[in-house]
PAFI-994529 format. One record per residue: residue number from 1; residue in three letters; y, z, x of N, C-alpha, C in turn. Coordinates in Angstrom, 3 decimals. Layout:
BEGIN
+-----+---------+----------+----------+----------+----------+----------+----------+----------+----------+----------+
: num : residuo :     n.yy :     n.zz :     n.xx :    ca.yy :    ca.zz :    ca.xx :     c.yy :     c.zz :     c.xx :
+-----+---------+----------+----------+----------+----------+----------+----------+----------+----------+----------+
: NUM :     ALA :        Y :        Z :        X :        Y :        Z :        X :        Y :        Z :        X :
...
+-----+---------+----------+----------+----------+----------+----------+----------+----------+----------+----------+
END
This chain:
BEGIN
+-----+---------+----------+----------+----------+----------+----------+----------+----------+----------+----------+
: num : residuo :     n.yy :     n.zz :     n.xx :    ca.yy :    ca.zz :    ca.xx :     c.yy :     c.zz :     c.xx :
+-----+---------+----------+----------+----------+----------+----------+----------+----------+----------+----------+
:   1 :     UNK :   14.733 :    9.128 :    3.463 :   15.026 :   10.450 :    2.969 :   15.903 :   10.394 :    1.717 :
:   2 :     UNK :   16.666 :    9.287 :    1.915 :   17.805 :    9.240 :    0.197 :   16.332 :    8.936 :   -0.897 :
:   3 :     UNK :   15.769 :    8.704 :   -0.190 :   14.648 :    8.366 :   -2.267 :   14.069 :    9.214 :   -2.458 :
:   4 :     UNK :   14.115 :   10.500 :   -1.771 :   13.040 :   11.790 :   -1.618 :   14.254 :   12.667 :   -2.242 :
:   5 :     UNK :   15.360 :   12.523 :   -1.786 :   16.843 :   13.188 :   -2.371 :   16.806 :   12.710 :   -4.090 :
:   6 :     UNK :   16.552 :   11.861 :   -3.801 :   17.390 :   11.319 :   -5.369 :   16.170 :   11.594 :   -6.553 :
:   7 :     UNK :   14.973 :   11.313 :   -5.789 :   13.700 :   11.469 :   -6.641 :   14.007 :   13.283 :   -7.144 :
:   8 :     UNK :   13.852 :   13.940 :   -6.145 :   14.659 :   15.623 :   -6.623 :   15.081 :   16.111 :   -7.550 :
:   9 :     UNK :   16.519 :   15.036 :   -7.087 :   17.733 :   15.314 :   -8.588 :   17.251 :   14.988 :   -9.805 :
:  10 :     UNK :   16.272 :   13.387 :   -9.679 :   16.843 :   13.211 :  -10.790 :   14.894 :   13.151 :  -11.893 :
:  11 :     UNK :   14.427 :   13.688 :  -11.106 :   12.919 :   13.678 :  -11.617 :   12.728 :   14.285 :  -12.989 :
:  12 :     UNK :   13.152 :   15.549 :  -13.230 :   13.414 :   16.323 :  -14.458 :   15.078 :   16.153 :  -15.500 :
:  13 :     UNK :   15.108 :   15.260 :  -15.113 :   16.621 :   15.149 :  -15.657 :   16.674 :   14.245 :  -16.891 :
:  14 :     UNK :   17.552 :   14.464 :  -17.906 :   17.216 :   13.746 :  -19.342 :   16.974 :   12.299 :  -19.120 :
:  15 :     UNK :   17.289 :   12.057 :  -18.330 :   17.414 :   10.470 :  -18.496 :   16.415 :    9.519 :  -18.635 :
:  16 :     UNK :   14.815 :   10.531 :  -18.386 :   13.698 :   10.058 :  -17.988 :   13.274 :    9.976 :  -19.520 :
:  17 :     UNK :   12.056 :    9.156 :  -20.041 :   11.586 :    9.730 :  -21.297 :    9.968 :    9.707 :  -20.969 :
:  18 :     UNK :    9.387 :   10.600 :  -21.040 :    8.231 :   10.594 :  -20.293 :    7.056 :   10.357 :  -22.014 :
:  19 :     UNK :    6.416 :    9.532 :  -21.052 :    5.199 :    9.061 :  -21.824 :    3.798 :    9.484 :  -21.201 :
:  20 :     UNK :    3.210 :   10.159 :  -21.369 :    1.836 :   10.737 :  -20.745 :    1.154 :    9.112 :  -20.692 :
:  21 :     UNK :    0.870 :    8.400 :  -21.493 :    0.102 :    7.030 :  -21.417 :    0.557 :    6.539 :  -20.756 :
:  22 :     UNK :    1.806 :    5.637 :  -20.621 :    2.712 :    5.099 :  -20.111 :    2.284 :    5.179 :  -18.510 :
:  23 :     UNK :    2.609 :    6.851 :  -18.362 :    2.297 :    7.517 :  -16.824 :    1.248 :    7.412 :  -15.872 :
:  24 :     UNK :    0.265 :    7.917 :  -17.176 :   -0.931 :    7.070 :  -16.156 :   -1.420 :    5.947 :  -16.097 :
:  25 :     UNK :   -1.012 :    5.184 :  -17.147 :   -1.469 :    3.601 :  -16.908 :   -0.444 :    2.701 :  -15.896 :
:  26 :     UNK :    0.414 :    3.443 :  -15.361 :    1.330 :    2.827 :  -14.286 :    0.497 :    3.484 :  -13.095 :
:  27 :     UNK :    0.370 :    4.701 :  -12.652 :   -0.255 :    5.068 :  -11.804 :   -1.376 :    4.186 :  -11.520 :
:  28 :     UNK :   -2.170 :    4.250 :  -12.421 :   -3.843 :    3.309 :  -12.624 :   -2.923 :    2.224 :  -11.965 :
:  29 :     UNK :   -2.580 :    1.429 :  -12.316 :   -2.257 :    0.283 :  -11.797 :   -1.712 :    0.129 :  -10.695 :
:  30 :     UNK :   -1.372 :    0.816 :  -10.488 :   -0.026 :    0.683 :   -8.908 :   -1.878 :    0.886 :   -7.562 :
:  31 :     UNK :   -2.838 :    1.678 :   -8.333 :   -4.014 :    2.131 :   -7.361 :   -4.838 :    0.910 :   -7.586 :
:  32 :     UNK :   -5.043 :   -0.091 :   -8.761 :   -5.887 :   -1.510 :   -8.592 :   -5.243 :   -2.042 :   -8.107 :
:  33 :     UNK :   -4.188 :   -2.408 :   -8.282 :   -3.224 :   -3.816 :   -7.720 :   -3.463 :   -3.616 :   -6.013 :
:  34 :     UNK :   -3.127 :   -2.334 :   -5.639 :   -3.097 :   -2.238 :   -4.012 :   -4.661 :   -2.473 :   -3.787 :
:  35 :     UNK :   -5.560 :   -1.508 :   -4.767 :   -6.862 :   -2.428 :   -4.011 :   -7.452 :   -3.706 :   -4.039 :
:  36 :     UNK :   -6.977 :   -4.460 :   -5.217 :   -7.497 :   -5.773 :   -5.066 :   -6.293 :   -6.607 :   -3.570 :
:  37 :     UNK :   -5.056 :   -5.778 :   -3.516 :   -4.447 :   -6.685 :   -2.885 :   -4.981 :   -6.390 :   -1.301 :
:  38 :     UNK :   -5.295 :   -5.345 :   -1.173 :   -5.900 :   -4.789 :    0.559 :   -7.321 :   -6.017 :    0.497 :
:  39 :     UNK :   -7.930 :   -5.816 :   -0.506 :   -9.771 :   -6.257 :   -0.520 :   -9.156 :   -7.908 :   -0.177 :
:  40 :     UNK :   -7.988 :   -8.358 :   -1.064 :   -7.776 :  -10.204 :   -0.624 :   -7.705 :  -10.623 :   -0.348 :
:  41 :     UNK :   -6.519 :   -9.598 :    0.695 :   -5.848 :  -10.148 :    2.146 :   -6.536 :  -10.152 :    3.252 :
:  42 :     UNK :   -8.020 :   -9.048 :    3.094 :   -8.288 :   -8.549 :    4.312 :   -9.758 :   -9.961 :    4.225 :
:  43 :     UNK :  -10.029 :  -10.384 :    3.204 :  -11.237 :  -11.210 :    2.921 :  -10.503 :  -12.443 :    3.395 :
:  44 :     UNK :   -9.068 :  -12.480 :    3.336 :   -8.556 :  -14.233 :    3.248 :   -8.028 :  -13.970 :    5.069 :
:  45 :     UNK :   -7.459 :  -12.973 :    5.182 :   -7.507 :  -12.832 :    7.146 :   -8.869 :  -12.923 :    7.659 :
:  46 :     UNK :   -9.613 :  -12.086 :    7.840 :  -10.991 :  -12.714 :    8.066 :  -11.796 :  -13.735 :    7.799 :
:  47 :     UNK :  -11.358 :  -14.722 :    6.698 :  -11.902 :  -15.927 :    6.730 :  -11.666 :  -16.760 :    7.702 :
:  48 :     UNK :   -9.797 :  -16.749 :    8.139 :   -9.105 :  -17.430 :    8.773 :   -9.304 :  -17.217 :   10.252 :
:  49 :     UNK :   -9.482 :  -16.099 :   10.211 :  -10.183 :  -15.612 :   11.845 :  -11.461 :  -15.881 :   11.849 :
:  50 :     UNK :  -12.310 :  -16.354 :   11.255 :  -13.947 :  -16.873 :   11.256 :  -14.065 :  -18.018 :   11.492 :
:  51 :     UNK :  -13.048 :  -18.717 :   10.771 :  -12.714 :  -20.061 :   11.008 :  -11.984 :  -20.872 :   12.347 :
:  52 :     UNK :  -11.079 :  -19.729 :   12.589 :  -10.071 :  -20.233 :   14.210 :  -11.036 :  -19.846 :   15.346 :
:  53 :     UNK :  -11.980 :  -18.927 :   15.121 :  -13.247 :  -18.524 :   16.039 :  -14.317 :  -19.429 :   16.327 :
:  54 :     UNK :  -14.699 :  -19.972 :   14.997 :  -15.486 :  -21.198 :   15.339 :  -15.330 :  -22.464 :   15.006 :
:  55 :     UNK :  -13.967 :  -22.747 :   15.337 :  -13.009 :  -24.339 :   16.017 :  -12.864 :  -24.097 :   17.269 :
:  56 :     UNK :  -12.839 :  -22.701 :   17.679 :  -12.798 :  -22.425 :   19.088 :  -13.884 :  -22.989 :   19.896 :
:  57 :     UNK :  -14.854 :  -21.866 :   19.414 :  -16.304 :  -22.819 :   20.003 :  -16.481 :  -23.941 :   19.817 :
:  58 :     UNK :  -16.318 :  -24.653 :   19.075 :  -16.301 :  -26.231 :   18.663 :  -16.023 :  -26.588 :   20.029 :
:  59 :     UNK :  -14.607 :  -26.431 :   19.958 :  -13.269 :  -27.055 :   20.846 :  -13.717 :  -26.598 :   22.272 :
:  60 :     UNK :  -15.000 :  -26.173 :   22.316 :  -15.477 :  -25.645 :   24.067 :  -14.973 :  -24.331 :   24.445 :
:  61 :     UNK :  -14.247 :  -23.629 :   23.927 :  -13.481 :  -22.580 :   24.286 :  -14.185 :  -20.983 :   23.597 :
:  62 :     UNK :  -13.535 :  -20.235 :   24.160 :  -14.120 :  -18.798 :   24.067 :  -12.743 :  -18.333 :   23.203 :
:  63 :     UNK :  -12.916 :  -17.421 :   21.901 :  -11.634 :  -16.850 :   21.294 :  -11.327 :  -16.106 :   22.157 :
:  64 :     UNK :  -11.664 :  -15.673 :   23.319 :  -10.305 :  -15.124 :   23.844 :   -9.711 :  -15.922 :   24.833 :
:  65 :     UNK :  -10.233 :  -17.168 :   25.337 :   -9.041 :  -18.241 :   26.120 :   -8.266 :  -18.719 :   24.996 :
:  66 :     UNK :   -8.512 :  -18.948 :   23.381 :   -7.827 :  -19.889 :   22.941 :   -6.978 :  -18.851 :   22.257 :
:  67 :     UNK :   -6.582 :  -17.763 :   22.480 :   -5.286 :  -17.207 :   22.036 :   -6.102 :  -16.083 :   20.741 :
:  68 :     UNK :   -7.356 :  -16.000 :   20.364 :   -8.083 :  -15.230 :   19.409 :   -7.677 :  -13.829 :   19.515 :
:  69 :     UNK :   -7.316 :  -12.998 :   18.843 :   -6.859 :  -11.824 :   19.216 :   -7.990 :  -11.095 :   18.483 :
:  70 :     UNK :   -8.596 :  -10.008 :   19.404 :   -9.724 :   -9.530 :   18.714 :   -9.402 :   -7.748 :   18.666 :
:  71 :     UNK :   -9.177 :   -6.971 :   17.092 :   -8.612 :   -6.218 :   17.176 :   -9.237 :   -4.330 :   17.126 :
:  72 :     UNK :  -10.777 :   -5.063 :   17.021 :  -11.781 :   -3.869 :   16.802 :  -12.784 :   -3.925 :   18.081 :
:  73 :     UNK :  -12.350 :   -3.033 :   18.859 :  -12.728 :   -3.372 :   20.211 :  -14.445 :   -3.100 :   20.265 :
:  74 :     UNK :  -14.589 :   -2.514 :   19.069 :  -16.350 :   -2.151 :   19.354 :  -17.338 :   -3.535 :   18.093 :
:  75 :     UNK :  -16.126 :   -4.514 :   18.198 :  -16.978 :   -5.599 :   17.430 :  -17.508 :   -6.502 :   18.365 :
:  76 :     UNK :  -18.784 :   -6.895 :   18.429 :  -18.801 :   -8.336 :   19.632 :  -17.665 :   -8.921 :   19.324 :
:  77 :     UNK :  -17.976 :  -10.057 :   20.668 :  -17.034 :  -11.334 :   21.182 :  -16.909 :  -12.269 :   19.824 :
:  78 :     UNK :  -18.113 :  -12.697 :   19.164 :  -18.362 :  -13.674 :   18.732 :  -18.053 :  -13.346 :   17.269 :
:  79 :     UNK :  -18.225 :  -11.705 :   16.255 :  -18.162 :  -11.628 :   15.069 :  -16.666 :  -10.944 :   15.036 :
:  80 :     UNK :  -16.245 :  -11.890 :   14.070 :  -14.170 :  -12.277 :   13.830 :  -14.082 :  -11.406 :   12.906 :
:  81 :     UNK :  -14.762 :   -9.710 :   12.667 :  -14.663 :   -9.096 :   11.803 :  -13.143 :   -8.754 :   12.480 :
:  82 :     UNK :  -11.747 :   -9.066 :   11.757 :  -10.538 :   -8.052 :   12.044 :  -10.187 :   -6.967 :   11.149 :
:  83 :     UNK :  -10.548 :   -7.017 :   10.128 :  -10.069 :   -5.657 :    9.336 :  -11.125 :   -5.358 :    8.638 :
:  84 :     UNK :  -11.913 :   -4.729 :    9.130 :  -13.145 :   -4.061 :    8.280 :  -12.775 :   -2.804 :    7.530 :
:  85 :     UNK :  -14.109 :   -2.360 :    6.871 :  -14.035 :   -1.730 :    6.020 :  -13.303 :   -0.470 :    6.241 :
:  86 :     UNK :  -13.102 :    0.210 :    7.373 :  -12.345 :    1.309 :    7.855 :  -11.300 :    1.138 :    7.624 :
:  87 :     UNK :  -10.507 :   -0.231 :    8.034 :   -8.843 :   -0.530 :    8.631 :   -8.446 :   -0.546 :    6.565 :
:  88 :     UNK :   -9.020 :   -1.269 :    6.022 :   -9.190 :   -1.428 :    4.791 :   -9.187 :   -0.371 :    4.117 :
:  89 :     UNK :   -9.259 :    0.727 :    4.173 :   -9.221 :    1.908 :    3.684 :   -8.243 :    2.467 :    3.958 :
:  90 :     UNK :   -7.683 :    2.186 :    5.240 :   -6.412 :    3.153 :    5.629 :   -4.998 :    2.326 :    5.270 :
:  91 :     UNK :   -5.306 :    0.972 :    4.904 :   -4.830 :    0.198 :    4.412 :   -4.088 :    0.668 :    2.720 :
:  92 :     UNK :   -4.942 :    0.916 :    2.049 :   -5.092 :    1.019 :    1.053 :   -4.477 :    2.887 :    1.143 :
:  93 :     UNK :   -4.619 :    3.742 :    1.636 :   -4.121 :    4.785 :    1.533 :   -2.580 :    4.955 :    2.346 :
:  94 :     UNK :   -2.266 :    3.990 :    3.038 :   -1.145 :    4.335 :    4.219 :   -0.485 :    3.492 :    3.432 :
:  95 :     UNK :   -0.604 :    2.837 :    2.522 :    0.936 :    1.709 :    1.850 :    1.701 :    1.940 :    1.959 :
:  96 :     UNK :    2.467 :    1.643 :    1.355 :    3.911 :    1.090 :    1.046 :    3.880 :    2.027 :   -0.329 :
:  97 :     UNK :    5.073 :    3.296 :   -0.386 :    4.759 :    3.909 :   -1.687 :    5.933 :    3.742 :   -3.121 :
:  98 :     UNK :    6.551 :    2.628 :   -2.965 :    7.128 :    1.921 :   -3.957 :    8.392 :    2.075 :   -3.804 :
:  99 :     UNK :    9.534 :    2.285 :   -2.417 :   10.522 :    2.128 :   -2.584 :   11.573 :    0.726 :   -3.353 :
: 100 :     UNK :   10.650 :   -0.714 :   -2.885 :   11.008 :   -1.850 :   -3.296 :   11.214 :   -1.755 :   -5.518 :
: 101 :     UNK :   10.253 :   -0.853 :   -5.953 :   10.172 :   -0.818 :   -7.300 :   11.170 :    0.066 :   -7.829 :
: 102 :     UNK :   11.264 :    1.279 :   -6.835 :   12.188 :    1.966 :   -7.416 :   13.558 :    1.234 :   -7.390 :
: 103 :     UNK :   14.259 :    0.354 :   -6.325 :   15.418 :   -0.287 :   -6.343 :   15.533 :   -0.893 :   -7.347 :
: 104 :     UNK :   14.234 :   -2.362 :   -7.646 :   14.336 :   -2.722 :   -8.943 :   14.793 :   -2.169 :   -9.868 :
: 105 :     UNK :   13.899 :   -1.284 :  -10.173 :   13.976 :   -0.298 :  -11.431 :   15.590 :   -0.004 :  -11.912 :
: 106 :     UNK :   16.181 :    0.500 :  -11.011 :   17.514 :    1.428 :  -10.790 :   18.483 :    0.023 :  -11.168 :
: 107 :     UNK :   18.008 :   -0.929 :  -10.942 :   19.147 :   -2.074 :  -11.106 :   19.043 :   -3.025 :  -12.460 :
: 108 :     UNK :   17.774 :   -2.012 :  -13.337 :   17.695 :   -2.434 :  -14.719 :   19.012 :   -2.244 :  -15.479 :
: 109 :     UNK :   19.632 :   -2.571 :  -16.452 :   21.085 :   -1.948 :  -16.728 :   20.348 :   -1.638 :  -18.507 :
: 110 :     UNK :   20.655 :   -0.471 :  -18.987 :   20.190 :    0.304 :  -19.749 :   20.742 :   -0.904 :  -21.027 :
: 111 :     UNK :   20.153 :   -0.945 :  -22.352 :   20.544 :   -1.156 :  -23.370 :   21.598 :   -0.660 :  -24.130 :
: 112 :     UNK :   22.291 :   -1.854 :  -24.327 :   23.891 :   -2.432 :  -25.128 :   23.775 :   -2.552 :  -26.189 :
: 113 :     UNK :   24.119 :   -1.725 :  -26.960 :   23.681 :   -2.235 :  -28.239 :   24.658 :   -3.314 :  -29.038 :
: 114 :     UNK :   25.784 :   -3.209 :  -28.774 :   26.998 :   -3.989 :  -28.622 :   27.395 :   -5.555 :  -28.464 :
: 115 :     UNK :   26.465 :   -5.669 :  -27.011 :   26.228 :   -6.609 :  -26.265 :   25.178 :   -7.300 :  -26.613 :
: 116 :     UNK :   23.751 :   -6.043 :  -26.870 :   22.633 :   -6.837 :  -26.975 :   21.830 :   -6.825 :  -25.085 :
: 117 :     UNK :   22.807 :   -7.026 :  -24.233 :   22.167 :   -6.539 :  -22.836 :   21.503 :   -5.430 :  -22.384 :
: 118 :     UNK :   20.721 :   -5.729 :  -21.328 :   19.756 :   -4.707 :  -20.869 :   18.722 :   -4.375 :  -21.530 :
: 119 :     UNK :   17.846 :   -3.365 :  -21.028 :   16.667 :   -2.882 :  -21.590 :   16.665 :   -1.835 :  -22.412 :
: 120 :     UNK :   16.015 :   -2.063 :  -23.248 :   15.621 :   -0.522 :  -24.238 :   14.612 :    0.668 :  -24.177 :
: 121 :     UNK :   14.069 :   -0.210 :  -22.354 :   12.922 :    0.847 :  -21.806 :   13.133 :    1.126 :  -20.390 :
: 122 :     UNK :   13.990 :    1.078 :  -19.795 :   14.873 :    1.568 :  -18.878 :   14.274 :    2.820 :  -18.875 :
: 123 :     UNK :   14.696 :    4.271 :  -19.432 :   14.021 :    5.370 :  -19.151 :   12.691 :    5.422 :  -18.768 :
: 124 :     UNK :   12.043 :    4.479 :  -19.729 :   10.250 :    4.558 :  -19.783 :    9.803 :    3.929 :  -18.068 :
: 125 :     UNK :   10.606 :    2.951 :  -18.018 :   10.619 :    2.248 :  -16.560 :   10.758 :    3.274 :  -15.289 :
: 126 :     UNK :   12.007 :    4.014 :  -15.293 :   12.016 :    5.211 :  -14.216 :   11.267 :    5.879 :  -14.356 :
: 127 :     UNK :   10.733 :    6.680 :  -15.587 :    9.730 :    7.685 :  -15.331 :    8.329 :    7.056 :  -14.958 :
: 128 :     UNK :    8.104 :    5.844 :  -15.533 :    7.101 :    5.169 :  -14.586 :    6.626 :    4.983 :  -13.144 :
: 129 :     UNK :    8.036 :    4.552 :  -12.723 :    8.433 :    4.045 :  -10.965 :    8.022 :    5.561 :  -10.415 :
: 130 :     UNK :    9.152 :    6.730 :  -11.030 :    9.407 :    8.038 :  -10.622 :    7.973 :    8.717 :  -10.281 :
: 131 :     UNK :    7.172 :    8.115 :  -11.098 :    5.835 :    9.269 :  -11.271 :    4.484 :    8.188 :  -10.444 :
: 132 :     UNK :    4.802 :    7.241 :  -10.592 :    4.042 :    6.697 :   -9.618 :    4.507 :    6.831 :   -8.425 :
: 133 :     UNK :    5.319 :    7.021 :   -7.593 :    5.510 :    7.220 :   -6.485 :    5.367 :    8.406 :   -5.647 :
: 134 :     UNK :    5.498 :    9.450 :   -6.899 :    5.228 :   11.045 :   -6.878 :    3.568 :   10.934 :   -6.376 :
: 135 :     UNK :    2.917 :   10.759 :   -7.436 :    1.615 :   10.534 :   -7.375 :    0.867 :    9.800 :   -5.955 :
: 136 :     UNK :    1.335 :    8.497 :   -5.709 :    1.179 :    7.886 :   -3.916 :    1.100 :    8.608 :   -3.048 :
: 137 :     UNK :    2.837 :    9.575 :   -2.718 :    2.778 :   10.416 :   -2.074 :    2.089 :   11.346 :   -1.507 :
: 138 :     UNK :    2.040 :   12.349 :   -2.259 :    1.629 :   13.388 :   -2.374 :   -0.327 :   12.977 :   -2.725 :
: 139 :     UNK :   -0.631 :   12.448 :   -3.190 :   -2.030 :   12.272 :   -3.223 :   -2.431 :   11.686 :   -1.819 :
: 140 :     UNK :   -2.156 :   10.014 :   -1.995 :   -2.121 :    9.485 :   -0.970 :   -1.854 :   10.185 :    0.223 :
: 141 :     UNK :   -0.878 :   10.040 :    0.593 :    0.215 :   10.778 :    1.779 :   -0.382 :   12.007 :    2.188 :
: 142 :     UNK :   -1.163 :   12.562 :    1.172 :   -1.750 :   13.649 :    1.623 :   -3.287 :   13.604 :    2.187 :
: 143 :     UNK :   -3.813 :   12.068 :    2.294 :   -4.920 :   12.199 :    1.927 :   -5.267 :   11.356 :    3.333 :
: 144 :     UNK :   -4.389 :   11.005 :    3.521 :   -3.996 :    9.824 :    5.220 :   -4.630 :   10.618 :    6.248 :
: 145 :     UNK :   -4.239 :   11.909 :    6.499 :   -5.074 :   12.008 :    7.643 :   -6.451 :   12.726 :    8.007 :
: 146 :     UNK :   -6.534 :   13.130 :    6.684 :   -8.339 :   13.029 :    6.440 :   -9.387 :   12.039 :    6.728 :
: 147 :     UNK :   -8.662 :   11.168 :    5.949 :   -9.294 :    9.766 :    6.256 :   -9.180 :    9.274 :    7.536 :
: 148 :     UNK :   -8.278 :    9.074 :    8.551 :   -7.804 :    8.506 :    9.978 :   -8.632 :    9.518 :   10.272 :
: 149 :     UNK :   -8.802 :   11.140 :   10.607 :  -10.322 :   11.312 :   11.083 :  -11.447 :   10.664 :   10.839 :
: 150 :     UNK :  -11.898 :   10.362 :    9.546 :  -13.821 :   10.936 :    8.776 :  -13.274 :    8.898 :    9.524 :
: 151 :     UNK :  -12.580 :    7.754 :    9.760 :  -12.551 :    6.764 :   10.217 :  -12.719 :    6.318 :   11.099 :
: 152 :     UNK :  -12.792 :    7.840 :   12.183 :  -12.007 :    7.629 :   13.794 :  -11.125 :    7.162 :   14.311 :
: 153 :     UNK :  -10.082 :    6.543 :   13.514 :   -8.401 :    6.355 :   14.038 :   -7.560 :    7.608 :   14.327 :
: 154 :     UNK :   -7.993 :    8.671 :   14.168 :   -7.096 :    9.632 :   14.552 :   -6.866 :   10.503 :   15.744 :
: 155 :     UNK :   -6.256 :   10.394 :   16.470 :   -5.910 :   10.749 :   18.303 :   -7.255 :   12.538 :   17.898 :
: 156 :     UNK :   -7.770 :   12.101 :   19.136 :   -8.631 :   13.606 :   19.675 :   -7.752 :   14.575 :   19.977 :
: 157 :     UNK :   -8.094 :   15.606 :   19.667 :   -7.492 :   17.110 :   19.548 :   -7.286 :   17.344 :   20.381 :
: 158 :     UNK :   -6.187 :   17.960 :   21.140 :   -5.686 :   18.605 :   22.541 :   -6.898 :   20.222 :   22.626 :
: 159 :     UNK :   -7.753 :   19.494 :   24.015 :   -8.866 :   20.734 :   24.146 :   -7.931 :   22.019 :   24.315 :
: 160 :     UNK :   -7.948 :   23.141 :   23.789 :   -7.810 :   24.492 :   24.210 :   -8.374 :   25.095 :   25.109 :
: 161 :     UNK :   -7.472 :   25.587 :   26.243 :   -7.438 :   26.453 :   27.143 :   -8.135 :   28.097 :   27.292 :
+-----+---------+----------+----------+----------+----------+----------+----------+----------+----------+----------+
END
């Protein structure tokens, strides 16, 4: 709740220098980076589970005596799909919406001219962090439980009486 506070105060406040380009080419990016990073992880976990699945069989054993954890209950025994294309999607919309960047950000120390220390894009940097995270939110965040239905992860409706 303090980054939802502080985002508030300090969203419209001089300190920002807003760049329309800047803005959306941080946005754009903050939305490839998470999808190549969901599509990498979920291709390099499922390899590794394809692979510990059939050393299993090798090894005489069934993945679920040898510790195989199988996490999509409507996949057969035998196909090590763990994060398919569904989980992968909600993946990709349920992130992580950049508190770790905004800390960074905040611990840039503004340009010295004096000194010569710090950055001279410090502003350009917050309104970056600031507006990409706006954008996650509220798009994203808003968009989570649409998707956990049209996916079927989302709890069935309490029938009415």
């Amino acid at each position: 709740t303090t980054i939802f506070a502080y985002l508030g105060m300090f969203m419209f406040s001089t300190q920002f220098h807003w760049n329309v380009a800047l803005v959306l080419l941080a946005c754009l990016g903050a939305v490839l980076s998470r999808g190549v990073m969901v599509a990498a992880l979920s291709v390099l976990l499922n390899g590794i589970e394809t692979c510990h699945a059939a050393l299993s069989r090798w090894c005489g054993g069934s993945p679920a005596e040898t510790g195989a954890v199988r996490y999509a209950p409507h996949v057969r025994h035998y196909d090590r799909i763990v994060i398919d294309r569904n989980v992968q999607a909600v993946l990709f919309f349920s992130g992580l919406r950049g508190a770790m960047s905004f800390a960074l950000v905040e611990n840039i120390p503004a340009y010295d001219a004096v000194t010569g220390a710090g950055s001279r894009y410090t502003p350009e940097l917050k309104a970056m962090t600031s507006s990409t995270i706006f954008f996650t939110i509220f798009l994203f965040g808003g968009m989570t439980y649409d998707l956990l239905e049209r996916c079927g992860f989302a709890p069935a409706a309490a029938a009415v009486e």
